[in-house]
mmCIF file of the N, C-alpha and C atoms, coordinates in Angstrom:
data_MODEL
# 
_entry.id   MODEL 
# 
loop_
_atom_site.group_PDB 
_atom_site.id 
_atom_site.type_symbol 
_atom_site.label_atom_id 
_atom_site.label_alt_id 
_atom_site.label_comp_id 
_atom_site.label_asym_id 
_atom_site.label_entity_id 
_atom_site.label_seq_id 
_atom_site.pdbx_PDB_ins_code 
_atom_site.Cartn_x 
_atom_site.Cartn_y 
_atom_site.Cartn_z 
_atom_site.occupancy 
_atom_site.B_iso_or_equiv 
_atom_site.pdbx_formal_charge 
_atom_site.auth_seq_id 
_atom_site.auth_comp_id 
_atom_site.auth_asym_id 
_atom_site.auth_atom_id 
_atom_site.pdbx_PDB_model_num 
ATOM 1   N N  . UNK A 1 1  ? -196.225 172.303 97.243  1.00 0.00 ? 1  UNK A N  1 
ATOM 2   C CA . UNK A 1 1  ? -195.152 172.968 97.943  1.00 0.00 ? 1  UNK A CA 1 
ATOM 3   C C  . UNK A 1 1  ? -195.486 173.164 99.403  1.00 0.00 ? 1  UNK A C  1 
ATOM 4   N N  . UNK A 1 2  ? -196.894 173.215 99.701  1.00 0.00 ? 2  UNK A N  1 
ATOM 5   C CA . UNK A 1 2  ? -197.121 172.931 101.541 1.00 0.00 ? 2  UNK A CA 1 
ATOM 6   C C  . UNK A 1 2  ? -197.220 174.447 101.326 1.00 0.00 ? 2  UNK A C  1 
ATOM 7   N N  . UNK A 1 3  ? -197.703 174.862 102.760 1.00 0.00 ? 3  UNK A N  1 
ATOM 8   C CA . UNK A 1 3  ? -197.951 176.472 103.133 1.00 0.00 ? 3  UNK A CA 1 
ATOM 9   C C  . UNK A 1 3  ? -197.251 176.587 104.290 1.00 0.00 ? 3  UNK A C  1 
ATOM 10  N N  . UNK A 1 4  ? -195.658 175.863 104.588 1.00 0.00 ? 4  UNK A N  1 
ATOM 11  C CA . UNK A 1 4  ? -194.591 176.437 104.950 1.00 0.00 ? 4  UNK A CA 1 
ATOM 12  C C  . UNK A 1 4  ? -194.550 176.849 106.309 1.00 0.00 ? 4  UNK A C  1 
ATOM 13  N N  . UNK A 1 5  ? -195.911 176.333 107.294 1.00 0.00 ? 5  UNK A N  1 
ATOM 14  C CA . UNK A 1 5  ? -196.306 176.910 108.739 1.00 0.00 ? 5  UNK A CA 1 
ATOM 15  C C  . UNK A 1 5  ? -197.601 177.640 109.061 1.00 0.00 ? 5  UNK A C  1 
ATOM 16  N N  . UNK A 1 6  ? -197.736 177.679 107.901 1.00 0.00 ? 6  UNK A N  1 
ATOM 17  C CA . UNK A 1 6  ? -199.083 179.119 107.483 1.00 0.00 ? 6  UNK A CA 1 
ATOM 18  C C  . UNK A 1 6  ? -200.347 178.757 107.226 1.00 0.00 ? 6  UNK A C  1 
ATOM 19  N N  . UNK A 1 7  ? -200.309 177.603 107.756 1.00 0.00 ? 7  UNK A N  1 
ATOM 20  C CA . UNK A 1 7  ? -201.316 176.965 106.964 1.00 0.00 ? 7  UNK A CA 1 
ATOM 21  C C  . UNK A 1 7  ? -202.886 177.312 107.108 1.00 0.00 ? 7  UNK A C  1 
ATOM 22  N N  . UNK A 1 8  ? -202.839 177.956 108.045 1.00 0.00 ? 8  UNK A N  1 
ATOM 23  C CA . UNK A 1 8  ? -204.751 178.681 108.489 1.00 0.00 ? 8  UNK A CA 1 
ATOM 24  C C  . UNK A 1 8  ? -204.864 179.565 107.247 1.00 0.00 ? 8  UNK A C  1 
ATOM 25  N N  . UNK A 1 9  ? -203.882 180.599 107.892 1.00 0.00 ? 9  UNK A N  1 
ATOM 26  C CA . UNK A 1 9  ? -204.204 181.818 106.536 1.00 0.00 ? 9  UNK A CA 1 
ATOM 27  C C  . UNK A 1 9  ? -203.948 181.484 105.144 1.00 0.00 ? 9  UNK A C  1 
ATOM 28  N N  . UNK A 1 10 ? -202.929 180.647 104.807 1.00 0.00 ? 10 UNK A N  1 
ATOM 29  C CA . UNK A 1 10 ? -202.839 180.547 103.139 1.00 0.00 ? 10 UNK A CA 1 
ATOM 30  C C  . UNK A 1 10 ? -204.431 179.228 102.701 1.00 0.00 ? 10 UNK A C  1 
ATOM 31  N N  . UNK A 1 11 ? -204.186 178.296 103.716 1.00 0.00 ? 11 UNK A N  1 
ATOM 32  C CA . UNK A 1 11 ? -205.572 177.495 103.299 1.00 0.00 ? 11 UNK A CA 1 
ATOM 33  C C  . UNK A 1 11 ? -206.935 178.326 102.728 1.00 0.00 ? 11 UNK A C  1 
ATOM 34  N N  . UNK A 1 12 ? -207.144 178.942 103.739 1.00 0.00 ? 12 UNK A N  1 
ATOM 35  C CA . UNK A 1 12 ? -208.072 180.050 103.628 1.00 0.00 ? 12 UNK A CA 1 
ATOM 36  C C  . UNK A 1 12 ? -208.169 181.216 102.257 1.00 0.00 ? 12 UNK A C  1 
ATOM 37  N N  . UNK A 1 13 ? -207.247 181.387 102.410 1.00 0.00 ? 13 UNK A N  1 
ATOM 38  C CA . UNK A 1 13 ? -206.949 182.330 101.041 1.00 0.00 ? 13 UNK A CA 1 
ATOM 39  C C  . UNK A 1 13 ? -206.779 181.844 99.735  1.00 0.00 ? 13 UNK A C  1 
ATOM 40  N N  . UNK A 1 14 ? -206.369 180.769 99.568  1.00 0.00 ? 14 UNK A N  1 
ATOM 41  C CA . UNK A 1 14 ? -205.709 180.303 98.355  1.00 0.00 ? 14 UNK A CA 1 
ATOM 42  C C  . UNK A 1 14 ? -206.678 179.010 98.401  1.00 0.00 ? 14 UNK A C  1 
ATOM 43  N N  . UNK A 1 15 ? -207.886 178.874 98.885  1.00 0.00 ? 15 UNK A N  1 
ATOM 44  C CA . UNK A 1 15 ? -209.074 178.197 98.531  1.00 0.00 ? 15 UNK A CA 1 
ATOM 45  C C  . UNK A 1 15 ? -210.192 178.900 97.942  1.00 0.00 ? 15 UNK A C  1 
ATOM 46  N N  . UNK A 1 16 ? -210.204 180.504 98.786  1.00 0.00 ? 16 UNK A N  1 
ATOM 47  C CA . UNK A 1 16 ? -211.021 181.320 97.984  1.00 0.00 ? 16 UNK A CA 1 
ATOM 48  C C  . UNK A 1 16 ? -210.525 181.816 96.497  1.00 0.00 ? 16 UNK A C  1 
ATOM 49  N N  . UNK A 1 17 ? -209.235 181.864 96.052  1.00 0.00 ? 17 UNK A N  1 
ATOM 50  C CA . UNK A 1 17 ? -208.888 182.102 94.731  1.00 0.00 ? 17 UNK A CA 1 
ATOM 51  C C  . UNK A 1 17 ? -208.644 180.802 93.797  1.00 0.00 ? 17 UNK A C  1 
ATOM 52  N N  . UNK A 1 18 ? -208.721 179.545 94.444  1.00 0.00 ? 18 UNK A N  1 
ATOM 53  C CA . UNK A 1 18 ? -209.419 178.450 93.511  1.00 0.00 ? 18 UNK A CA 1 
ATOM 54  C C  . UNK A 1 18 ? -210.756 178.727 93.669  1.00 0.00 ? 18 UNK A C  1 
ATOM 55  N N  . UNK A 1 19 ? -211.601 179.029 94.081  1.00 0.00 ? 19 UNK A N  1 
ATOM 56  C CA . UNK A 1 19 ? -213.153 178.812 94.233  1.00 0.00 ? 19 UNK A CA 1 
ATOM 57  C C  . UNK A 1 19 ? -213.521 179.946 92.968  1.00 0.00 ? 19 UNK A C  1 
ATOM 58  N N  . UNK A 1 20 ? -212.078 181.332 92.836  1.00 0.00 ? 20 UNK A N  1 
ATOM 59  C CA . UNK A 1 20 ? -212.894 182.007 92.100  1.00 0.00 ? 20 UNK A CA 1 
ATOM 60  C C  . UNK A 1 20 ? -212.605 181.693 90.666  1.00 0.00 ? 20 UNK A C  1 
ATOM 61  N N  . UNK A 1 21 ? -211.378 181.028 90.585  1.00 0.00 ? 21 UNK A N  1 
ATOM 62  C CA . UNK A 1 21 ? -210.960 180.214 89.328  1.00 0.00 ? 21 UNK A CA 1 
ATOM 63  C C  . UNK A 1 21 ? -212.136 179.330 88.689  1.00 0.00 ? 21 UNK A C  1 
ATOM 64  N N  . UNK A 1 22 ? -212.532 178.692 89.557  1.00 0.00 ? 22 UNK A N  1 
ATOM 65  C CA . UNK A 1 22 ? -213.679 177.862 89.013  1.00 0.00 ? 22 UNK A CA 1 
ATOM 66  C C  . UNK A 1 22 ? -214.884 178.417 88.693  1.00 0.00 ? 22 UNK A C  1 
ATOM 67  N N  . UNK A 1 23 ? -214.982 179.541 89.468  1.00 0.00 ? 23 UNK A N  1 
ATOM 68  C CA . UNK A 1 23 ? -216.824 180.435 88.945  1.00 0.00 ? 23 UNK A CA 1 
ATOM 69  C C  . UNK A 1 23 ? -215.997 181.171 87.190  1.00 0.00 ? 23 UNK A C  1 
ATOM 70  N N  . UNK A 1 24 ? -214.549 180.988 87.271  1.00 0.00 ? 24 UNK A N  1 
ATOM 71  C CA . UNK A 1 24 ? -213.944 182.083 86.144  1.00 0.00 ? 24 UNK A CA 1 
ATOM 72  C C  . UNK A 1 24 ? -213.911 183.537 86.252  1.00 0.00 ? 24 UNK A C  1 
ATOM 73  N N  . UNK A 1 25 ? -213.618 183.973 87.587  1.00 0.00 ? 25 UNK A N  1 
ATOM 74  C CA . UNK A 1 25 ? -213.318 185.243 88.067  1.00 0.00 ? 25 UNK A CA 1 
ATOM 75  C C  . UNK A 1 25 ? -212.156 185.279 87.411  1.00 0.00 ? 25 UNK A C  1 
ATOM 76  N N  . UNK A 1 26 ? -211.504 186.531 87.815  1.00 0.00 ? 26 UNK A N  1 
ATOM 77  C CA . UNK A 1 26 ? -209.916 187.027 87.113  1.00 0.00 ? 26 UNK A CA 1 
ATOM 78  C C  . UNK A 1 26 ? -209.097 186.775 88.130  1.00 0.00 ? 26 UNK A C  1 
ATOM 79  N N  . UNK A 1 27 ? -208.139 186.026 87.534  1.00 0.00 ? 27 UNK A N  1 
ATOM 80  C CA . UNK A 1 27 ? -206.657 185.515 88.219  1.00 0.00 ? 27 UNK A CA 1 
ATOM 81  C C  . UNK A 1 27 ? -206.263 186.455 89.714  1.00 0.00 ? 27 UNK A C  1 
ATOM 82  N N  . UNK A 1 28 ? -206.591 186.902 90.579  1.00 0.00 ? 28 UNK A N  1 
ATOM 83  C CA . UNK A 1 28 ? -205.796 187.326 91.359  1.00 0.00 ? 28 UNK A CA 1 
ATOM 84  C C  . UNK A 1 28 ? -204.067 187.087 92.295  1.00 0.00 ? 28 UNK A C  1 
ATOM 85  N N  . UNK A 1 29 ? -203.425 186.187 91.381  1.00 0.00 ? 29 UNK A N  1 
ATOM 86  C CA . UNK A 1 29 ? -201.928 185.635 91.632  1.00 0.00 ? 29 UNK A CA 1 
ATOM 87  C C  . UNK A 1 29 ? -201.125 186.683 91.435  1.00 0.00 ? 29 UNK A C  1 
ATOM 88  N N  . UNK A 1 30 ? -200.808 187.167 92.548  1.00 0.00 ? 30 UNK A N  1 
ATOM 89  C CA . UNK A 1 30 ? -199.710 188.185 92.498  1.00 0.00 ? 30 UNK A CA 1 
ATOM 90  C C  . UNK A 1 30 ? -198.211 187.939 91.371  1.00 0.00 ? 30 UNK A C  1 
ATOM 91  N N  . UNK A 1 31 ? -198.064 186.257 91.545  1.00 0.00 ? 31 UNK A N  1 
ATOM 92  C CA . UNK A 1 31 ? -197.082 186.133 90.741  1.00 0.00 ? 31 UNK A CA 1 
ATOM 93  C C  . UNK A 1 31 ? -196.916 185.099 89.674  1.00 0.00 ? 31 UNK A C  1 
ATOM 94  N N  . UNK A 1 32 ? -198.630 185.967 89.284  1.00 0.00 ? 32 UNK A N  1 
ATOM 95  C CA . UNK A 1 32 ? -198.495 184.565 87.917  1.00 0.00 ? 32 UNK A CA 1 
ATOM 96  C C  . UNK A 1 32 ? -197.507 185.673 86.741  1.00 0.00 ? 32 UNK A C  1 
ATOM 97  N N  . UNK A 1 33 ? -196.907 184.281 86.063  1.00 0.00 ? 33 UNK A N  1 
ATOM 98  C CA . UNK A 1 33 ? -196.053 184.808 85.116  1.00 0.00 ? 33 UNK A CA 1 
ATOM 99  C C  . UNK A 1 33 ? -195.014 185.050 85.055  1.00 0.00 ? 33 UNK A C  1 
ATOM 100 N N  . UNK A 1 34 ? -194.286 185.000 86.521  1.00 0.00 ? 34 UNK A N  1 
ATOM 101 C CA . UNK A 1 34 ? -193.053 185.247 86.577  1.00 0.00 ? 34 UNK A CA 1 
ATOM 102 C C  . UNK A 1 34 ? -192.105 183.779 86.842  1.00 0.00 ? 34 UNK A C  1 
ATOM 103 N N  . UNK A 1 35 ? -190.924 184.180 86.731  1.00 0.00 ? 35 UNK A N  1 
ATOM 104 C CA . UNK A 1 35 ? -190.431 183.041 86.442  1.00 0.00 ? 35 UNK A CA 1 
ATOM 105 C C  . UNK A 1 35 ? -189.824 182.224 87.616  1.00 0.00 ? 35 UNK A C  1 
ATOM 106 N N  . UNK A 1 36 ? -189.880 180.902 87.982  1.00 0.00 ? 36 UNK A N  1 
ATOM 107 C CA . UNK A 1 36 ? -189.522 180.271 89.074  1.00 0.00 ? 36 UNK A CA 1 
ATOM 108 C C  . UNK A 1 36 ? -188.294 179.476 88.577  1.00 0.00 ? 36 UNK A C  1 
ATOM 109 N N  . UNK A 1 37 ? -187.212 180.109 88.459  1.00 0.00 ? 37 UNK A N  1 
ATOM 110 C CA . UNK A 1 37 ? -185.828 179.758 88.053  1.00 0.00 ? 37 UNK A CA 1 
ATOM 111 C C  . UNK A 1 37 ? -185.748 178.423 88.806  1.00 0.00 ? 37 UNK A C  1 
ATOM 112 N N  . UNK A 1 38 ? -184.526 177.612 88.454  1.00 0.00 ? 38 UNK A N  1 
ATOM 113 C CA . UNK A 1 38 ? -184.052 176.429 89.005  1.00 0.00 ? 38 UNK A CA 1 
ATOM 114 C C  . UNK A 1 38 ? -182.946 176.693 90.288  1.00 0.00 ? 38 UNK A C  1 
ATOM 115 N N  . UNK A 1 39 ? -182.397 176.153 91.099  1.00 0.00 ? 39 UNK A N  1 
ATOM 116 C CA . UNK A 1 39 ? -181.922 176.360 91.709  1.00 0.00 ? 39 UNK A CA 1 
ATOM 117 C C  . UNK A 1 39 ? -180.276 176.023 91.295  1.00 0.00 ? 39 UNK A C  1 
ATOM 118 N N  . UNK A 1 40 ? -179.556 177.264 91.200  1.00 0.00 ? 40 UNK A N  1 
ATOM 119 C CA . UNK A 1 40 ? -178.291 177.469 90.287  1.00 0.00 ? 40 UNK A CA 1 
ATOM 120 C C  . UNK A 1 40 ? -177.532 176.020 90.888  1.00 0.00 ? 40 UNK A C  1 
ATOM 121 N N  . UNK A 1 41 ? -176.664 175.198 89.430  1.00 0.00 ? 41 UNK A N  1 
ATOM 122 C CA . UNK A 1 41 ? -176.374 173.968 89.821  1.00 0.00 ? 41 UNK A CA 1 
ATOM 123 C C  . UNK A 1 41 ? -176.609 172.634 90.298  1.00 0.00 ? 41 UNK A C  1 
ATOM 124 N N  . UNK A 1 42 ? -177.658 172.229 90.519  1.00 0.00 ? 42 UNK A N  1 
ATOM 125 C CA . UNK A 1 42 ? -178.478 171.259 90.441  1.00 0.00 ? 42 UNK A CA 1 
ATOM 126 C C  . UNK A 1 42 ? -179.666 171.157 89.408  1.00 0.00 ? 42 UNK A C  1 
ATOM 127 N N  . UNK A 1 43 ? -179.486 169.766 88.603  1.00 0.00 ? 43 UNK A N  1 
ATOM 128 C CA . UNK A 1 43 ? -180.058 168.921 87.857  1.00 0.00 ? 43 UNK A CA 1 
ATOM 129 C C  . UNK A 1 43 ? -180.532 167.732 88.165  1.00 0.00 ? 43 UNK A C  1 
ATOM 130 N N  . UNK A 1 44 ? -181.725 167.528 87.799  1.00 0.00 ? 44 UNK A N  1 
ATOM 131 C CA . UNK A 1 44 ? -182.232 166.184 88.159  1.00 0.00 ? 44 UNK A CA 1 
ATOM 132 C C  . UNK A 1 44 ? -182.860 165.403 89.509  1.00 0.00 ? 44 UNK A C  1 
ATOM 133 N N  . UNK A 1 45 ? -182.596 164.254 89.713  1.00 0.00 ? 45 UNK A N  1 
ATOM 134 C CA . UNK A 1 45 ? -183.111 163.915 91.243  1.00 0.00 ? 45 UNK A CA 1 
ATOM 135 C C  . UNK A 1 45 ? -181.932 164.505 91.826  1.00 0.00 ? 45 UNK A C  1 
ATOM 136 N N  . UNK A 1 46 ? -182.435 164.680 93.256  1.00 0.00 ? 46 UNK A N  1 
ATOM 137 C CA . UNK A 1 46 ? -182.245 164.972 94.064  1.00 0.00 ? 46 UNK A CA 1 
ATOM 138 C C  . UNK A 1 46 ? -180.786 163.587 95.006  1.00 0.00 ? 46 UNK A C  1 
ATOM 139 N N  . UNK A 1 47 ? -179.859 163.547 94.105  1.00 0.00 ? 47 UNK A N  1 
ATOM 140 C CA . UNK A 1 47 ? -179.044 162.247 94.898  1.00 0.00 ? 47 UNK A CA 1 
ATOM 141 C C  . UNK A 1 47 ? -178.556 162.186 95.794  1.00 0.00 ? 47 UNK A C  1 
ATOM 142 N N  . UNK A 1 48 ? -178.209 163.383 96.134  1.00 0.00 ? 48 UNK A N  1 
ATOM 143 C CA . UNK A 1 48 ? -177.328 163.639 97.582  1.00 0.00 ? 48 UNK A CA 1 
ATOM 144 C C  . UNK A 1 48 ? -178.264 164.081 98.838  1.00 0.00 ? 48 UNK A C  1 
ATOM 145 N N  . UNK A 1 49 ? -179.308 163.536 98.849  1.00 0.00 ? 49 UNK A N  1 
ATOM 146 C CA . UNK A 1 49 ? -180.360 163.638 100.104 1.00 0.00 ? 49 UNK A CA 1 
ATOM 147 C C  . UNK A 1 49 ? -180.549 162.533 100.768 1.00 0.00 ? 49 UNK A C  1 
ATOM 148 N N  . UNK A 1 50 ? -179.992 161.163 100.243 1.00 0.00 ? 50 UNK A N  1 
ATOM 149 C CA . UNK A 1 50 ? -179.667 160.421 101.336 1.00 0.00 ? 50 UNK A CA 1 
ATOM 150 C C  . UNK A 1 50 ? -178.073 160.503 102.188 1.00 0.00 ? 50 UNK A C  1 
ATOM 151 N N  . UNK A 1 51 ? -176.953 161.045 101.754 1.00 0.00 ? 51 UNK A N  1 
ATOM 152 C CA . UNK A 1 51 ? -176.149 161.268 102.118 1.00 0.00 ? 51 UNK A CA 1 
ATOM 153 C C  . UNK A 1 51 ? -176.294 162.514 103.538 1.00 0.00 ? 51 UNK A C  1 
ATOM 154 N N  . UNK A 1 52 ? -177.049 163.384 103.080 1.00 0.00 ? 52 UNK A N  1 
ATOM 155 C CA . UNK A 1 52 ? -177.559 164.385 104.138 1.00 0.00 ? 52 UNK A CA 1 
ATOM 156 C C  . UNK A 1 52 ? -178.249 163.492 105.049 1.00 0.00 ? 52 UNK A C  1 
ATOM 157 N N  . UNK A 1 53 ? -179.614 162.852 105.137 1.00 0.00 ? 53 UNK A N  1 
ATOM 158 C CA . UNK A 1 53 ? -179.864 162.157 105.858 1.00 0.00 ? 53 UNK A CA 1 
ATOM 159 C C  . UNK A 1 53 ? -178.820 161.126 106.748 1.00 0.00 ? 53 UNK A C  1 
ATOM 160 N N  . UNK A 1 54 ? -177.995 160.799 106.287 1.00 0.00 ? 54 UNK A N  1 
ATOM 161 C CA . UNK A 1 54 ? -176.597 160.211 106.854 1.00 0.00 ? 54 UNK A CA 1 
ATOM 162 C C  . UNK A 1 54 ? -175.742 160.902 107.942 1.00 0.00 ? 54 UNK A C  1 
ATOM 163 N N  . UNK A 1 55 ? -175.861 162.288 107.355 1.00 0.00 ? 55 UNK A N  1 
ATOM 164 C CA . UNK A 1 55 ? -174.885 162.615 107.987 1.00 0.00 ? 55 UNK A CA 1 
ATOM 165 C C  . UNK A 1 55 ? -175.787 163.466 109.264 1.00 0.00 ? 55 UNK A C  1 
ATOM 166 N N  . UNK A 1 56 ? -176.949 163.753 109.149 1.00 0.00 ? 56 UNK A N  1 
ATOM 167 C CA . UNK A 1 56 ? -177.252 164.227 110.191 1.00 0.00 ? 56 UNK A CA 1 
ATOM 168 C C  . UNK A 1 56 ? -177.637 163.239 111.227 1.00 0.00 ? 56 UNK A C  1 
ATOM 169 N N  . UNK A 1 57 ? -177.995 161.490 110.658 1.00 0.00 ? 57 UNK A N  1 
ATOM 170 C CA . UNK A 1 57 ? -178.437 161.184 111.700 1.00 0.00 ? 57 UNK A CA 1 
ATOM 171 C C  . UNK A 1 57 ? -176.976 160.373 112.359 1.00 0.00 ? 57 UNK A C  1 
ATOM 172 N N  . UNK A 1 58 ? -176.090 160.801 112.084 1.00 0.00 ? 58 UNK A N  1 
ATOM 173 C CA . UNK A 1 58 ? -174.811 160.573 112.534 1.00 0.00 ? 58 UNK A CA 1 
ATOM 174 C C  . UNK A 1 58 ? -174.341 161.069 113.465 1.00 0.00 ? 58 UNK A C  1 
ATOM 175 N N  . UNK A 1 59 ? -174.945 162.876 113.373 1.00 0.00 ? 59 UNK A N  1 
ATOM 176 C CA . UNK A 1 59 ? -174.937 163.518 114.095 1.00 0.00 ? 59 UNK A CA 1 
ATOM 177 C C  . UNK A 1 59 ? -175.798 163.564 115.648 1.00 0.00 ? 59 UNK A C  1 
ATOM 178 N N  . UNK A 1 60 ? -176.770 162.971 115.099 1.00 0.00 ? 60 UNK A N  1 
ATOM 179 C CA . UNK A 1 60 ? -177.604 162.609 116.320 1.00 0.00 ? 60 UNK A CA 1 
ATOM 180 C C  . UNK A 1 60 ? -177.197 161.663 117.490 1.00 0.00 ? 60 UNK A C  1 
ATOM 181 N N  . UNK A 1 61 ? -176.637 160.377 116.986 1.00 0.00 ? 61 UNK A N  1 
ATOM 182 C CA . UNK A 1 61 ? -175.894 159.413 117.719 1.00 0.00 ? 61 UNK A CA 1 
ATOM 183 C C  . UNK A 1 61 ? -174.931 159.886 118.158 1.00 0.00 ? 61 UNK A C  1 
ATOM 184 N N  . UNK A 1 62 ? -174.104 160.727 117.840 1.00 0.00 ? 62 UNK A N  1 
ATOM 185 C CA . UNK A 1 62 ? -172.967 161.086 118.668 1.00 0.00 ? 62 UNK A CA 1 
ATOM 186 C C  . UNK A 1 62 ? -172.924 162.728 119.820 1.00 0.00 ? 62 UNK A C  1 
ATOM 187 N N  . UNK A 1 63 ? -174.425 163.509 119.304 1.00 0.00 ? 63 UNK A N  1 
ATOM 188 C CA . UNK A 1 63 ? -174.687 164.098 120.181 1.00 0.00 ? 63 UNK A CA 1 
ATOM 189 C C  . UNK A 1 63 ? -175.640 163.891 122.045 1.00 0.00 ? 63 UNK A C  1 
# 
């Protein structure tokens, strides 16, 4: 999923809580367990992301 801009501090952090995963320390994941729902109405690939790509670079040429 990438670290979204953040990448010093989450690299950093979320290397030391794999490192402690592997010695078998205790989980420190704020959000293990909870649920990462789907995004309401979409199924499957992703088809309409070349159409977006279309239309923005459509947008580009005519700006």
């Amino acid at each position: 999923m990438g670290y979204s801009g953040h990448g010093a501090q989450l690299s950093t952090h979320l290397g030391m809580i794999i490192a402690d995963a592997i010695l078998g320390k205790t989980d420190r994941n704020p959000v293990n367990g909870l649920d990462w729902p789907a995004v309401p109405g979409h199924f499957g690939k992703p088809w309409f992301l070349p159409l977006v790509g279309l239309y923005y670079k459509t947008l580009d040429r005519f700006q």
